[in-house]
LOKERO-602699 format. One record per atom (N, C-alpha, C): residue in one letter; x, y, z. Coordinates in steps of 0.02 Angstrom, whole numbers, padded with zeros to 5 digits, always signed. Example, Ala and Ser with C-alpha at 12.3 -4.5 7.8 and 13.67 -1.06 7.14 Angstrom:
LOKERO-602699
A+00660-00284+00390
A+00615-00225+00390
A+00660-00165+00390
S+00642-00112+00354
S+00684-00053+00357
S+00645+00002+00394
end
This chain:
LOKERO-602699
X+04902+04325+03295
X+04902+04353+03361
X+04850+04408+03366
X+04822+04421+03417
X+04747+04471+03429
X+04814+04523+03460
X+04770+04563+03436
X+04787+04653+03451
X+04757+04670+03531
X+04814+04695+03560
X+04779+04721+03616
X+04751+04778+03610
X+04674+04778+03656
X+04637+04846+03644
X+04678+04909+03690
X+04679+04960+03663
X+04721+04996+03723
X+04647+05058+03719
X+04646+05074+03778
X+04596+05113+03802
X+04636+05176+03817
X+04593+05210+03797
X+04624+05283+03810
X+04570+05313+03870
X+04582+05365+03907
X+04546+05369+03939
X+04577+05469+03955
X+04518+05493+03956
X+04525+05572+03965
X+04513+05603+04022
X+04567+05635+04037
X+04559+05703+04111
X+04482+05701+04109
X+04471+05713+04167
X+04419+05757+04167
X+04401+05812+04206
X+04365+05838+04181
X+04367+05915+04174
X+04322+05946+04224
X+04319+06000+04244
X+04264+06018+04283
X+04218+06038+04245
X+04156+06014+04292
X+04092+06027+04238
X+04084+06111+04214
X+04107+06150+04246
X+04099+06219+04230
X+04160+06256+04256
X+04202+06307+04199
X+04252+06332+04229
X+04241+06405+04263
X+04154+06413+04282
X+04155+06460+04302
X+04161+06474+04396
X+04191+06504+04426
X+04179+06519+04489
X+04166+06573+04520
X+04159+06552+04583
X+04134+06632+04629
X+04183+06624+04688
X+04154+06697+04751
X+04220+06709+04792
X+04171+06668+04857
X+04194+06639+04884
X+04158+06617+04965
X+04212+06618+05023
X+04171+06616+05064
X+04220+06658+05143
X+04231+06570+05185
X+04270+06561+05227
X+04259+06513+05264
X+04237+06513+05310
X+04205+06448+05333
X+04157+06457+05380
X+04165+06475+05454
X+04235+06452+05460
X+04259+06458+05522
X+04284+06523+05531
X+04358+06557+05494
X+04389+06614+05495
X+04356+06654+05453
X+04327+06654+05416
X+04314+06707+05355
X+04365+06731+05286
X+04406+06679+05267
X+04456+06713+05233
X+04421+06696+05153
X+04423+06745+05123
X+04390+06748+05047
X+04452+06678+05004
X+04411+06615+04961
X+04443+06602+04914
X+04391+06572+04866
X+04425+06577+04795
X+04398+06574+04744
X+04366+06497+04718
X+04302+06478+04722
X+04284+06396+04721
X+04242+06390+04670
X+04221+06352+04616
X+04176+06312+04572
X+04108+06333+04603
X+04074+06335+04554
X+03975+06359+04563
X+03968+06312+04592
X+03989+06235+04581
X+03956+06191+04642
X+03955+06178+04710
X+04016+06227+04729
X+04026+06234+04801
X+03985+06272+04831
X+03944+06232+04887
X+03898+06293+04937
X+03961+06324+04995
X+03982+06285+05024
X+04024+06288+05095
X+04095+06267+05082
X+04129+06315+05118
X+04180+06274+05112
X+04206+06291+05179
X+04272+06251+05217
X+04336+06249+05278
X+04397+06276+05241
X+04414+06315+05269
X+04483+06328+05234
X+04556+06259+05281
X+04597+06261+05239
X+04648+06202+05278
X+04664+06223+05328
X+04694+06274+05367
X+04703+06312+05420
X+04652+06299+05474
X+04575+06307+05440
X+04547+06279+05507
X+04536+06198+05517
X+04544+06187+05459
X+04539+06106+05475
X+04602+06070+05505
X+04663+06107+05499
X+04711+06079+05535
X+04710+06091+05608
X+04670+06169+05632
X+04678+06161+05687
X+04607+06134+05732
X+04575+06110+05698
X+04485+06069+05721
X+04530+06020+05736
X+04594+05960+05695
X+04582+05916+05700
X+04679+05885+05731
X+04691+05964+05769
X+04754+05938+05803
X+04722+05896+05860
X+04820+05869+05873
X+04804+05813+05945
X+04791+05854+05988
X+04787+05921+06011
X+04745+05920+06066
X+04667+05926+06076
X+04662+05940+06033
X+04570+05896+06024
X+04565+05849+06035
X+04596+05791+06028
X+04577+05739+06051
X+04551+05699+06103
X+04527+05664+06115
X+04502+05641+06189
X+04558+05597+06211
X+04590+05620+06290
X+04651+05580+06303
X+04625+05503+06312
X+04672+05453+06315
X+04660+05381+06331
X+04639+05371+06397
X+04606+05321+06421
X+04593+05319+06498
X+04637+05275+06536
X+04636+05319+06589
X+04693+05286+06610
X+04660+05230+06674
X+04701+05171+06669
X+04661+05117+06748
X+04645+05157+06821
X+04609+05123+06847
X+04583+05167+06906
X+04618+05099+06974
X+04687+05086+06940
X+04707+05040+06996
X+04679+04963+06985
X+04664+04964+06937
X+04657+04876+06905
X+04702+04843+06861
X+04727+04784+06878
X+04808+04786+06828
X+04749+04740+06761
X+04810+04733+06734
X+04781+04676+06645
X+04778+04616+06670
X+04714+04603+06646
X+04703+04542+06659
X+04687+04536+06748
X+04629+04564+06774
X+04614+04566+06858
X+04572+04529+06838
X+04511+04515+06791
X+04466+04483+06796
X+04463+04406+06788
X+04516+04395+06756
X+04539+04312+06766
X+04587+04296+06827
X+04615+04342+06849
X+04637+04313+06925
X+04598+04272+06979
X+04640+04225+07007
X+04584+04194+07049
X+04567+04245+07111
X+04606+04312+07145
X+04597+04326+07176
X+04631+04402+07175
X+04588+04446+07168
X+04604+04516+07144
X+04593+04540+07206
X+04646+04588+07235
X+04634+04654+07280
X+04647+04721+07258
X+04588+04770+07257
X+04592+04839+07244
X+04628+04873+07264
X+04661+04933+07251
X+04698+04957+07294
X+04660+05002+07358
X+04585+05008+07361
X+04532+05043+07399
X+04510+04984+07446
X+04543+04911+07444
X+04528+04867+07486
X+04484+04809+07453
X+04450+04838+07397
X+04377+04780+07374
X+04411+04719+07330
X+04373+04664+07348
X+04398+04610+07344
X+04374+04555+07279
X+04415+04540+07239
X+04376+04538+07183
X+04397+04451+07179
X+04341+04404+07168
X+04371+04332+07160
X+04340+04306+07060
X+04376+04309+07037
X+04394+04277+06964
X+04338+04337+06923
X+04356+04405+06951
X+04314+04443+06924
X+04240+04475+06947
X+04199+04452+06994
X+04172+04476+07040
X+04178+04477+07096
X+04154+04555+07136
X+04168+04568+07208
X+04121+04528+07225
X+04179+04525+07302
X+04154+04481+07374
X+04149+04555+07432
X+04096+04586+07440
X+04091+04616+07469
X+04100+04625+07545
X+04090+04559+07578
X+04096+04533+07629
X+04177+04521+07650
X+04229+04495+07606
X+04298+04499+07614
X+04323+04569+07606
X+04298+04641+07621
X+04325+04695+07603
X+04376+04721+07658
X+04402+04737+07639
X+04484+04766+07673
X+04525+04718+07721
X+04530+04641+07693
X+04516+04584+07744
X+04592+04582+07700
X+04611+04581+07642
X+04696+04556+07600
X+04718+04622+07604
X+04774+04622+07579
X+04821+04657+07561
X+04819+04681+07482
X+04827+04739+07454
X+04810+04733+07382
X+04867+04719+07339
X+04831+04708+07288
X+04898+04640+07254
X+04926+04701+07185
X+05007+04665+07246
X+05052+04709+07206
X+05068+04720+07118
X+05081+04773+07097
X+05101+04785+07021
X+05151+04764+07022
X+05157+04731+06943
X+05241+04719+06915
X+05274+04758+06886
X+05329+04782+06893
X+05358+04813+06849
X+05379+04771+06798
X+05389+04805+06736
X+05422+04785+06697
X+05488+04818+06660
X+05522+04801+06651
X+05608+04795+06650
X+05587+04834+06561
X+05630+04892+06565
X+05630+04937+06527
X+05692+04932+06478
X+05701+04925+06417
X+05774+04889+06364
X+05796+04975+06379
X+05857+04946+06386
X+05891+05032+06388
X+05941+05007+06346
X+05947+04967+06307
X+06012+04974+06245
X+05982+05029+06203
X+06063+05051+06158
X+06025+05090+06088
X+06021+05053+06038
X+06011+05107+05985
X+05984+05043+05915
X+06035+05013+05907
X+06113+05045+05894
X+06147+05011+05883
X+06161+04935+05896
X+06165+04946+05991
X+06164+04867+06017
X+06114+04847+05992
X+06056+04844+05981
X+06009+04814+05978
X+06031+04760+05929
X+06049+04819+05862
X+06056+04781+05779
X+06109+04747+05778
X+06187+04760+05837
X+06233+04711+05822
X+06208+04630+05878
X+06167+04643+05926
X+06131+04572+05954
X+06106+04534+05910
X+06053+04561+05867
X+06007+04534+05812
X+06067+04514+05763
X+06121+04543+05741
X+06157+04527+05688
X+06192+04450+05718
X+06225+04462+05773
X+06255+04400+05796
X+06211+04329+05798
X+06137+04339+05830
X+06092+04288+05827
X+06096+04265+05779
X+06081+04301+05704
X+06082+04285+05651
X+06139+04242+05612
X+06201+04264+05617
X+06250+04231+05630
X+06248+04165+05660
X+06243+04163+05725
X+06229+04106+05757
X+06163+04033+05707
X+06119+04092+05689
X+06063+04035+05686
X+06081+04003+05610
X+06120+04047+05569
X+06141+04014+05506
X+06198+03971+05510
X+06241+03970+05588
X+06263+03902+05580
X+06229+03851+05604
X+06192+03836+05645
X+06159+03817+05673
X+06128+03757+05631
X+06090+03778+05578
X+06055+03782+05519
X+06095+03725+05461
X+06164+03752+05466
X+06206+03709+05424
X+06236+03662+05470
X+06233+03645+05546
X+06250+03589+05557
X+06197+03552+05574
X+06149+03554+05581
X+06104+03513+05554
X+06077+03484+05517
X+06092+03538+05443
X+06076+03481+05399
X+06158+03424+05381
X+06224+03440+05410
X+06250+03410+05419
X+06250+03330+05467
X+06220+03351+05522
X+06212+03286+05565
X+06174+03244+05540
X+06199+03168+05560
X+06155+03113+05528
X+06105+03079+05600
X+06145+03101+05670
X+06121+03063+05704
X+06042+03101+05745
X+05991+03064+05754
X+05938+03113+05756
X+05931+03129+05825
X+05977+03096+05889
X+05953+03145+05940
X+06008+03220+05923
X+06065+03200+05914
X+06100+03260+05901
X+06063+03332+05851
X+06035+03310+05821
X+05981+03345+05762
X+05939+03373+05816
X+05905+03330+05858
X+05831+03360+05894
X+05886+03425+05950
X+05936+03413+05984
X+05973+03460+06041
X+06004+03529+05980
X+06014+03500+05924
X+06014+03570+05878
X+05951+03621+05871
X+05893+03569+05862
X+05842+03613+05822
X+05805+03661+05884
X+05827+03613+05946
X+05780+03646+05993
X+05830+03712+06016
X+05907+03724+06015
X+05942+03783+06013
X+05921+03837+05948
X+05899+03813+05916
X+05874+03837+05849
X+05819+03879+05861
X+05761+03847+05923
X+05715+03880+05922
X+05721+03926+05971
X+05749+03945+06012
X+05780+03968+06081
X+05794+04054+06035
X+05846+04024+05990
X+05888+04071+05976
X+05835+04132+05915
X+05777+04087+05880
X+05718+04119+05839
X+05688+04149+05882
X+05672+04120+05953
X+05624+04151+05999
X+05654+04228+06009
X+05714+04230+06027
X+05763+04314+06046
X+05739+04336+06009
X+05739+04347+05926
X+05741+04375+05886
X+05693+04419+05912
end
């Protein structure tokens, strides 16, 4: 039998344990860094350079729903008339502008949520065993397609 090679492998070290004092660039607070450091950020300012409110907010629609440009027939809410994505300038303030959908907001809590999902589950593992029970194959096909109904919820 061959010997496995085992590799050893060593810390490593800083090239020099000597240092000096440097200020940060932003606040000025003195700390102690390696000769190779020219500059340094202290964490304090880098946490606050790079909070969320620095950030650039998201943009928000200017009254165009998802998906206006594949509609066969888009109205602005300013009147302009948009057909499968380009304006008809000539049809302007001639429709009505086309209404938003709401969408239906889940107000269960987790709980319901996890005892729905638990029951499905339930459900789909019998489901599962009477099918491979049935011999007859339309009865099989009116199982599998409840089968998929019930995967789709999930």
């Amino acid at each position: 039998m061959a010997k496995k090679k085992i590799i050893k492998t060593k810390a490593r070290l800083p090239r020099s344990k000597e240092t000096h004092t440097l200020e940060c660039r932003v606040c000025g607070t003195p700390s102690e860094r390696g000769i190779e450091v020219v500059a340094y950020t202290c964490w304090e300012c880098v946490n606050d350079l790079c909070s969320t409110t620095a950030l650039p907010k998201p943009k928000r629609s200017a009254g165009f729903l998802r998906g206006w440009k594949f509609m066969s027939v888009f109205v602005h809410e300013n009147g302009t008339v948009y057909h499968k994505g380009v304006e008809q300038p000539d049809l302007k303030d001639t429709l009505p502008a086309t209404p938003k959908k709401e969408t239906k907001k889940d107000t269960r809590t987790r709980m319901q949520k996890d005892r729905d999902r638990q029951a499905t589950l339930v459900q789909i593992s019998k489901l599962k065993k009477e099918i491979k029970k049935e011999k007859r194959v339309t009865y099989k096909r009116k199982l599998e397609t409840k089968l998929k109904t019930l995967i789709k919820q999930l």
